[in-house]
C-alpha positions in Angstrom: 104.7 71.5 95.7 105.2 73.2 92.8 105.0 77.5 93.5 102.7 79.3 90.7 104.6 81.9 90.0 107.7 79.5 89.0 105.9 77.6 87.2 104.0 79.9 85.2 107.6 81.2 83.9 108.2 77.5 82.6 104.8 76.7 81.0 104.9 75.1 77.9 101.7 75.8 75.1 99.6 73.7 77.6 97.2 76.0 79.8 98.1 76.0 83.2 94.4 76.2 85.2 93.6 77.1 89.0 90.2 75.8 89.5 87.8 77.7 92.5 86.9 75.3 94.8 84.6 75.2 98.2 85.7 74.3 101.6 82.7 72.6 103.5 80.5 73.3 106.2 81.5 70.4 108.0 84.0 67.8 108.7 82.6 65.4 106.1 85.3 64.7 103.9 83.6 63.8 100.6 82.5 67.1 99.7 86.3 67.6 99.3 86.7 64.4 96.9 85.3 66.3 94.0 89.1 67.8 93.5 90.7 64.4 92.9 88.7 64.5 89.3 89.7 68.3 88.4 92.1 68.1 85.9 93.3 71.4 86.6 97.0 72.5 87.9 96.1 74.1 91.4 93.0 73.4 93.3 92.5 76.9 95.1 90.4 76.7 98.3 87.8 79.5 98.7 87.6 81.2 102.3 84.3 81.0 103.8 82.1 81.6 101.0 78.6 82.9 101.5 80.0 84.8 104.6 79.4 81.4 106.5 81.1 78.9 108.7 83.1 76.7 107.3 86.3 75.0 107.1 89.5 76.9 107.3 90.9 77.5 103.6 94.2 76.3 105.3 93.2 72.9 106.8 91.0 72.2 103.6 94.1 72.8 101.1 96.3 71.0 103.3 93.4 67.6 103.5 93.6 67.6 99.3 97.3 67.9 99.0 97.7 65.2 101.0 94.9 62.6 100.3 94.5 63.4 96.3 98.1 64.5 95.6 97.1 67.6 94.0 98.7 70.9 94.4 97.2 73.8 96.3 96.4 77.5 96.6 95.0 78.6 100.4 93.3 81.9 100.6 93.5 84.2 103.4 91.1 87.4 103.8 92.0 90.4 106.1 88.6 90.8 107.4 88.9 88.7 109.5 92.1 88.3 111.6 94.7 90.4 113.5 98.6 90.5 112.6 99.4 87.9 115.1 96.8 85.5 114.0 97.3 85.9 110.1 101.1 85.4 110.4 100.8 82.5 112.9 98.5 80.8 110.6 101.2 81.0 107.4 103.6 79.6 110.2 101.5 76.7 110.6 100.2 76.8 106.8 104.7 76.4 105.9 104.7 73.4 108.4 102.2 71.3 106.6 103.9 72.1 103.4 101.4 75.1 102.1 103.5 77.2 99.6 100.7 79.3 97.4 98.5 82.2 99.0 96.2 84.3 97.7 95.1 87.6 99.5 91.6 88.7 99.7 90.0 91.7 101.5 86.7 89.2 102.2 82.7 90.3 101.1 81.9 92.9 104.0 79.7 92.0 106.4 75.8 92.9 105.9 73.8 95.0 108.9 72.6 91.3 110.1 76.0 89.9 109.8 77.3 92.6 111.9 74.7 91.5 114.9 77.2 88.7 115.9 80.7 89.5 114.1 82.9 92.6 113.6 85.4 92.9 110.8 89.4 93.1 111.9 91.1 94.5 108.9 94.7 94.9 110.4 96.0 94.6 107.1 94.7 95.9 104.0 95.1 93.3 100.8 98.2 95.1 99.9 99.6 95.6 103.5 98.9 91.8 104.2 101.2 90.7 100.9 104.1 93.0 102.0 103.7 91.6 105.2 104.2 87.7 103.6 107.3 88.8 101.8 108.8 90.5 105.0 108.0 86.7 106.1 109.9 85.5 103.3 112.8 87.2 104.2 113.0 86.3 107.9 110.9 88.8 109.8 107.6 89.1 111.5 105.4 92.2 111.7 107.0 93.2 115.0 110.9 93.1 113.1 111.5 90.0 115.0 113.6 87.3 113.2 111.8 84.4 112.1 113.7 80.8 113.1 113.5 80.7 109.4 112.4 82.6 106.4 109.2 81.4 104.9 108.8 80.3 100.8 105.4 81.4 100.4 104.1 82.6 96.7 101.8 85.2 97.3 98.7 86.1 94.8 96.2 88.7 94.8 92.6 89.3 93.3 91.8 91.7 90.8 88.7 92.6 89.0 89.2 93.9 85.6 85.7 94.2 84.8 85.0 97.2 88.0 85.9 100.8 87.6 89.0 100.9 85.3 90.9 103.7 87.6 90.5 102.0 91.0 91.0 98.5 90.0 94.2 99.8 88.1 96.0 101.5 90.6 94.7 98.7 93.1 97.1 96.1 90.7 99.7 98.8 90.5 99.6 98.4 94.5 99.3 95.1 95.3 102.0 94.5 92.5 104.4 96.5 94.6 103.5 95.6 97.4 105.2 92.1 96.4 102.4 89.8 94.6 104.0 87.4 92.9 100.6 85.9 90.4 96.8 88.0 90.1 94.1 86.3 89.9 91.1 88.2 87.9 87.6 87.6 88.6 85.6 86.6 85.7 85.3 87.5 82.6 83.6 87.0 79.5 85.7 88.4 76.8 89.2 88.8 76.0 89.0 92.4 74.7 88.3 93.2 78.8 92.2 92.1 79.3 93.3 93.8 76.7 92.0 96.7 77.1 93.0 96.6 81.1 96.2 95.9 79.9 96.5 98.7 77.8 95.3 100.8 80.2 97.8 99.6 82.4 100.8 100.5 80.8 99.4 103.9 79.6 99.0 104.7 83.3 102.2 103.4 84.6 104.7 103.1 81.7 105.5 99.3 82.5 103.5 96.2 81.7 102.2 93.5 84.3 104.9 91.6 83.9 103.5 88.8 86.6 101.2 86.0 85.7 97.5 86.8 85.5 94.9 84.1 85.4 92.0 85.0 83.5 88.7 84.1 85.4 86.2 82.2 83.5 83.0 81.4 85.5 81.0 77.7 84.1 77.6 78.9 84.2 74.3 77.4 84.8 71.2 78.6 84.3 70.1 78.0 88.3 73.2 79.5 89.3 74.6 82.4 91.2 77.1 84.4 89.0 80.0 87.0 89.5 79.3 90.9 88.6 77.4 91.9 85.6 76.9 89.0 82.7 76.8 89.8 79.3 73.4 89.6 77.4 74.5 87.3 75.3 75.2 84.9 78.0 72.1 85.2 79.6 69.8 85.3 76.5 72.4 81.5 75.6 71.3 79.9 78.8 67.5 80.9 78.8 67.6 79.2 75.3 69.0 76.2 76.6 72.5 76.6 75.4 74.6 74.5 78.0 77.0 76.6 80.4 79.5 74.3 79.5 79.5 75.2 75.4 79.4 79.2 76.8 82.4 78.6 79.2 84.3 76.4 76.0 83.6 79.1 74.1 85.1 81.4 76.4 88.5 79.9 76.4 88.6 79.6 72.9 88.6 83.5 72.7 91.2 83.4 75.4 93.3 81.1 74.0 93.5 82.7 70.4 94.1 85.9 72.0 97.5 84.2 73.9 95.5 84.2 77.6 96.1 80.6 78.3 96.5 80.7 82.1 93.1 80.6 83.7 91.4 80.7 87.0 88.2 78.5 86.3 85.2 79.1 88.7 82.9 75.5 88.8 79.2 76.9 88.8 78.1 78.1 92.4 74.1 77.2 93.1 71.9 78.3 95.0 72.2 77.7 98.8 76.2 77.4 98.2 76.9 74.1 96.1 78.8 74.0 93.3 78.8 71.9 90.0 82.1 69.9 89.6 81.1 67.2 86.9 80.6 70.2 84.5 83.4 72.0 85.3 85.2 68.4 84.6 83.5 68.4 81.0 84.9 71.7 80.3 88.5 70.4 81.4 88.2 67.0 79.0 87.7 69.6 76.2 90.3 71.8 76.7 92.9 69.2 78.2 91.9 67.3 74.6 90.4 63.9 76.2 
């Protein structure tokens, strides 16, 4: 399976795309069907969205690879496991042939949430990545030798669009701390990258020399959405303009401004589906069908 960060150093002109995708809330394997369709590069499994039960990011990443031959990201979230747990799961994740993570912190739990569960937090994003690397060079968290190193590319999350200082020295960290891709939550223009970029490399004299995927969220207009949407957006969709023409027009500014690796997020509705076909419509355009 290929690793993203290798090959985002070998992409071509074509856009190499990570598409969000839902684990289910049961063992009903259809709902996972949708990603034999996406004509994306990496399906990335969500972990429990919505704060609710459902199938481990893991197990659900593992089920595509192997029944729609399409290559995988698993997501891991330190919320909500110990040290032993998290680094017995990557085990397990390397023996079914699982080779991209990407590290979350995880949505903290509300006051009701908090009746019947308790975060963990052993790790903090950044600890947890240094912690997979250690992994990839033979060693558990105790210092214990590993019977043998892991391979496991290791992303993180980033949100370009929050407070400028904390998100930037939040890269800076996780950056060190060994990620190997970002992926940025949404956005709707490509000045916000620039700018972060810019930013970036006034603050710490270097660029982000590691692949970023731009996040571009499919709207619709019964959705749920990411942060703060632009007016314009919101003013397009009450007059009828189709998400899918916003979300094209989208990666048109992000392609003339060189961003052509993107982390696509299908619409999420209300009560915690999400809208494939559309997302599949955007695709045909920019894969030229």
């Amino acid at each position: 399976m290929p690793q993203i960060a290798a090959s985002s150093l070998e992409q071509g002109r074509r856009p190499l795309i990570i598409c969000d995708f839902s684990p289910p809330r049961g063992f009903d394997t259809e709902l996972l069907e949708p990603a034999r369709f996406l004509d994306v590069d990496w399906i990335s499994i969500a972990y429990n969205p919505g704060r609710s039960v459902r199938v481990n990011s893991a197990f659900a990443a593992q089920w595509v690879k192997a029944n729609t031959g399409k290559d995988v990201v698993f997501t891991l979230a330190t919320r909500d496991m110990n040290k032993l747990a998290v680094q017995s799961l990557l085990l397990g994740a390397q023996l079914l042939g699982l080779e991209n993570v990407v590290v979350v912190r995880g949505d903290d739990f509300t006051e009701r949430d908090l009746a019947a569960n308790k975060s963990v937090n052993d790790f903090t994003p950044s600890q947890m990545i240094t912690s997979i690397a250690t992994m990839n060079e033979g060693l558990d968290f105790k210092g214990l030798k590993l019977r043998q190193p892991t391979r496991l590319c290791v992303g993180a999350t980033i949100d370009m669009a929050r407070g400028m200082d904390r998100e930037l020295l939040l890269t800076n960290r996780k950056i060190r701390s060994g990620a190997q891709f970002l992926m940025s939550q949404p956005t709707f223009s490509s000045e916000t990258p620039r700018i972060f970029h810019e930013q970036y490399v006034e603050r710490f004299r270097e660029a982000i020399t590691i692949p970023i995927f731009h996040g571009v969220q499919v709207m619709v207009p019964e959705g749920i959405a990411f942060g703060d949407i632009p007016r314009w957006v919101t003013d397009d969709l009450a007059k009828g303009r189709p998400g899918r023409d916003v979300a094209l027009q989208i990666l048109e500014d992000f392609a003339s401004a060189g961003l052509n690796t993107i982390y696509l997020v299908p619409p999420i509705l209300r009560g915690g589906g999400r809208d494939y076909e559309t997302t599949q419509s955007v695709l045909e355009v920019v894969r030229g069908q």
